[in-house]
C-alpha positions in Angstrom: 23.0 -18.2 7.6 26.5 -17.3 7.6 27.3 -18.9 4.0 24.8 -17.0 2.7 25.8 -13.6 4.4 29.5 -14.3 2.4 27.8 -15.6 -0.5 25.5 -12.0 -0.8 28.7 -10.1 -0.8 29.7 -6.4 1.0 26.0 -5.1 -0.2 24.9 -7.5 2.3 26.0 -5.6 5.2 24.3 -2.2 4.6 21.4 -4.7 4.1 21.8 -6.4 7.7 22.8 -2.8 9.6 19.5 -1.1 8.3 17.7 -4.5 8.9 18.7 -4.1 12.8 18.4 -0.2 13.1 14.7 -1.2 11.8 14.0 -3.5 14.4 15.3 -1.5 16.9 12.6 0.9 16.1 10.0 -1.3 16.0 11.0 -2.5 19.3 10.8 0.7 20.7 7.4 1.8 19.2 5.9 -1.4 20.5 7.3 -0.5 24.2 6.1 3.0 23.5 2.8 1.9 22.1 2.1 -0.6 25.4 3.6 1.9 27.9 1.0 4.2 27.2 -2.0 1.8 26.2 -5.3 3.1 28.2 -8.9 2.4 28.2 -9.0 6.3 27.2 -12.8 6.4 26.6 -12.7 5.0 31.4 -10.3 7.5 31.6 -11.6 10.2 30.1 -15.2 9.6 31.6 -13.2 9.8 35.0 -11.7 12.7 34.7 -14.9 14.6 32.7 -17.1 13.6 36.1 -14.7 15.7 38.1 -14.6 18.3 35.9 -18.4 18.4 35.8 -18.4 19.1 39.5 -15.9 21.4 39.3 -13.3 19.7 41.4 -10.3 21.1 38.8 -7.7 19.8 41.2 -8.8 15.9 41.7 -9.2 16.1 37.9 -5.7 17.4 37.5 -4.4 15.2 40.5 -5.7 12.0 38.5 -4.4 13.3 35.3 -1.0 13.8 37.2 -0.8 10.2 38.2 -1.3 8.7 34.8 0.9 10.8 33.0 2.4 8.0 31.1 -0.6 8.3 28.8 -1.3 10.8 26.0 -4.7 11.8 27.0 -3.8 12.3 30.6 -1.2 15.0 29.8 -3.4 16.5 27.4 -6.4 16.6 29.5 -4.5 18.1 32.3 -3.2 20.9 29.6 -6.7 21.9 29.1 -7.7 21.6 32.7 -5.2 23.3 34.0 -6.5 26.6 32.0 -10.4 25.9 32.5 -10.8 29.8 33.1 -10.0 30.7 29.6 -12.1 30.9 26.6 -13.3 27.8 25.2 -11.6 29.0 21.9 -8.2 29.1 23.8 -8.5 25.9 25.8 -9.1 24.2 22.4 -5.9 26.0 21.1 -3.8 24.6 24.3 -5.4 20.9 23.7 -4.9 21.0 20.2 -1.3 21.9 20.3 -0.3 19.0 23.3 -2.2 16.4 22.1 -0.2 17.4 18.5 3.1 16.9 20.4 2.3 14.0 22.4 1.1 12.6 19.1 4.6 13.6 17.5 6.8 12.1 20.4 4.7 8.9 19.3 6.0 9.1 15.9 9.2 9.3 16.5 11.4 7.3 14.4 8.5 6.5 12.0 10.3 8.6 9.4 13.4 6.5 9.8 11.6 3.2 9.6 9.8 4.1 6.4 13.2 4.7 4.7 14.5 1.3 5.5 11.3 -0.3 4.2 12.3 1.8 0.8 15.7 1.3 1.4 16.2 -2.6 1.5 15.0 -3.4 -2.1 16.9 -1.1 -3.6 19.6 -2.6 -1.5 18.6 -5.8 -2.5 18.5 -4.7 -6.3 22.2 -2.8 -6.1 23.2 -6.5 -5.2 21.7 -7.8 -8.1 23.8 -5.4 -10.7 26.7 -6.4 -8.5 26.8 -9.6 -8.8 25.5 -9.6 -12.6 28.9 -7.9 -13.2 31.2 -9.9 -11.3 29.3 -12.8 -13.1 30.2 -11.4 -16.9 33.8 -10.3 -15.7 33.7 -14.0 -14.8 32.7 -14.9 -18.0 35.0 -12.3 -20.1 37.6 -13.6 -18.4 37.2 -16.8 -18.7 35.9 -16.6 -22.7 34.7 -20.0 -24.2 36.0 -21.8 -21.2 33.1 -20.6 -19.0 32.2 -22.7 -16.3 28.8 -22.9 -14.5 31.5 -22.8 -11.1 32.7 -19.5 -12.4 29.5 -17.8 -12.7 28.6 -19.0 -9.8 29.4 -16.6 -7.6 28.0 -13.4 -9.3 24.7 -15.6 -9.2 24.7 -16.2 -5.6 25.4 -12.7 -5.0 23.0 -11.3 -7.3 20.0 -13.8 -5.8 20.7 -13.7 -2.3 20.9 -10.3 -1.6 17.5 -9.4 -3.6 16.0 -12.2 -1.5 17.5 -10.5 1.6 16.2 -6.8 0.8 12.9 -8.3 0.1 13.1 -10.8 3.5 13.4 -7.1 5.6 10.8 -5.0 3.4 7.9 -6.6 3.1 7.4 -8.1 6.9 9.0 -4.2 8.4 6.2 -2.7 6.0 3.3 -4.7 7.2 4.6 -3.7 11.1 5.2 -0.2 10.1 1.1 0.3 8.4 0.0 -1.2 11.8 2.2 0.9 14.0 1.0 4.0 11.8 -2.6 3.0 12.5 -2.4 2.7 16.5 -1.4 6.0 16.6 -3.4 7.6 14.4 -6.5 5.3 16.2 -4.2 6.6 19.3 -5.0 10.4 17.9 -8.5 10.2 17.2 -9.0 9.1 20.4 -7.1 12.1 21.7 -8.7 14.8 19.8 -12.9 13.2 21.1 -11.3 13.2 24.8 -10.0 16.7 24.0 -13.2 17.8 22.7 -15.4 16.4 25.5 -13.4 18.3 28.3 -14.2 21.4 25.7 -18.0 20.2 25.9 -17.6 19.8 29.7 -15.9 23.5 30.4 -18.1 25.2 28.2 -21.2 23.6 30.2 -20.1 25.0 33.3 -19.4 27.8 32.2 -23.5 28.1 30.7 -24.5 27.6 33.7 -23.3 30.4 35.4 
């Protein structure tokens, strides 16, 4: 691995620093993305039967104990201000369950740039090492060895190879982190509206 890291030239290490700043954030989305992994439709049927029989605090109190998890601190948003409008407890769900969506994808942004990133990395190498190839073979004129063009070759192949190595296994991780969440936020917005459902019910019936 090492020959070939010398052999790709200095364009290889902008190549290998955004290949581990990438991973880092995949590593850390996954850890996010399990730390707050619910059965949110249990959840949310748990904390709607309180609700229904208007015990606002147990609902709260079990909202309070799973606040690792999205719908939990969203729920307990809109619980929390059960004697407002319905109108104005779908404003307050609305705009925590868009937060604790955003906190989810943070460093998404960064990780899609390094997907775009590496190829063009990869194809900077490539004109690099085409260069140092012809210098190689100005210099040298009609003694040209294969040895002497050599180099420019290995540095022009390896690092597109490398760019591409990152890009296209990051991307595939990146569209299924991307779709979790937004699953994630589906999910969030029915619980939200359910609670709404729930509220305004109550509300009906007195």
């Amino acid at each position: 691995m090492l020959f070939y890291i010398i052999k790709g030239g200095p364009v290889m290490i902008p190549i290998i620093l955004c290949s581990i700043l990438g991973l880092a954030i995949i590593i850390e989305k996954f850890w996010v993305l399990h730390k707050t992994k619910t059965d949110v439709g249990r959840f949310t049927s748990e904390v709607i039967a309180l609700v229904k029989t208007k015990k606002f605090d147990a609902a709260a109190q079990l909202c309070s104990r799973n606040s690792a998890y999205p719908v939990a601190v969203t729920l307990k948003a809109g619980i929390e201000k059960h004697g407002l409008p319905a109108h104005e407890i779908e404003k307050v769900l609305e705009r925590v369950g868009n937060t604790q969506i955003k906190g989810l994808e943070k460093y998404i942004g960064g990780l899609i740039s390094i997907i775009g990133i590496e190829p063009l990395l990869g194809f900077l190498g490539t004109i690099t090492g085409l260069i140092k190839a012809f210098m190689a073979w100005e210099k040298a004129g009609s003694n040209i060895t294969v040895s002497a063009l050599a180099s420019g070759i290995y540095e022009a192949m390896i690092t597109t190879a490398a760019g591409l190595i990152v890009a296209v296994p990051y991307y595939l991780v990146c569209n299924f982190i991307i779709s979790r969440i937004k699953y994630m936020s589906y999910e969030l917005s029915d619980s939200s509206m359910q609670l709404v459902e729930a509220l305004s019910d109550i509300k009906a019936v007195k």
